[in-house]
N, C-alpha and C positions, 0 to 999 in steps of 0.2 A: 471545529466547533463542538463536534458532537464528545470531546476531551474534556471540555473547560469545566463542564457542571459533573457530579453525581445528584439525582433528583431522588436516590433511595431506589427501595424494592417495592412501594407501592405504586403500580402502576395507574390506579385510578387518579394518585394525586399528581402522578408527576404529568399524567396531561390533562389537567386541570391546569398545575402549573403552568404546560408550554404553552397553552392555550392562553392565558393571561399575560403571558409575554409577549406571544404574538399582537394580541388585541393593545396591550400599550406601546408597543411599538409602530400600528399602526397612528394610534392620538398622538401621541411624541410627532411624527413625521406630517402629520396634517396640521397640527397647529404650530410647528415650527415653521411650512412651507408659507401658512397663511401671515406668519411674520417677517419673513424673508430671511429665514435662518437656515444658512446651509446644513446638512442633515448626512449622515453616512450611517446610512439601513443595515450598511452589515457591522457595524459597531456599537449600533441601537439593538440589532439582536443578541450580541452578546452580552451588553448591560441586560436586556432584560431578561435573557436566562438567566443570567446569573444571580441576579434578583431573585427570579421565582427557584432559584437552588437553595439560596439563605433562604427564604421563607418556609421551605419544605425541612430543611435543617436545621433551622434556631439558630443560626448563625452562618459562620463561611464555612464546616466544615465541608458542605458540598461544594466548595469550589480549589482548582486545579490551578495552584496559583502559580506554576509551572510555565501552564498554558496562557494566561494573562498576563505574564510577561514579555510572549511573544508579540501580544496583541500590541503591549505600551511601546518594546521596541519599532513595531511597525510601523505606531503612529507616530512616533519621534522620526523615522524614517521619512515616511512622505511629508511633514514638514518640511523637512531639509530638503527635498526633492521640488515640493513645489515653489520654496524658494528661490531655487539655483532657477528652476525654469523661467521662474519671471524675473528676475534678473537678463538674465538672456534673452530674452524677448522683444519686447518693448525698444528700449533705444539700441538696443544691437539692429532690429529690421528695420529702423528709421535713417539709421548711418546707410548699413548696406543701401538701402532703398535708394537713397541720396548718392553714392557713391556712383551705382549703375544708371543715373538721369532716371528715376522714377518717381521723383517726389524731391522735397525740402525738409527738414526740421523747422524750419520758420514758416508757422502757418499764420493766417489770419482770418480772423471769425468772419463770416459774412450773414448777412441775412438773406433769409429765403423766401421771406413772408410778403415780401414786395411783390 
């Protein structure tokens, strides 16, 4: 992380900057949690560096765009990662399940409220 932004040679501003990144980083993850929107802290911290980099810049020249390509491969990565896993998951432990007498696939709803 500490690759991805240059915030300049003034140090007053640049934690000021990280300082306001951290703080929207915090709002971002509490009002997305109170929505029920999944959140990834450590890719909110790098949007919001990278944010307070441009702002400290006037633009992207503080940013490492090198280095946020590693970040877009990654997340192209665990996409593909968490897909295969729920694919496998799911009806693959419902077969086994069934196979070894531990269950069915053919359920049926019942109530409990009686």
């Amino acid at each position: 992380i500490s690759n991805m932004v240059d915030f300049g040679g003034d140090t007053h501003e640049a934690l000021i900057a990280l300082c306001a990144a951290l703080f929207s980083i915090v709002v971002y993850s509490v009002a997305a949690s109170m929505f029920g929107i999944p959140t990834s802290e450590s890719h909110s911290l790098i949007a919001g560096l990278s944010g307070a980099a441009i702002a400290i810049q006037n633009g992207v020249g503080g940013i490492n765009m090198g280095e946020w390509i590693k970040v877009i491969y990654g997340l192209r990565r665990a996409c593909y990662l968490i897909q295969r896993i729920a694919s496998r998951s799911g009806l693959h432990k419902l077969e086994h399940a069934e196979e070894i007498g531990l269950g069915s696939r053919a359920y049926e709803m019942v109530s409990i409220d009686d």
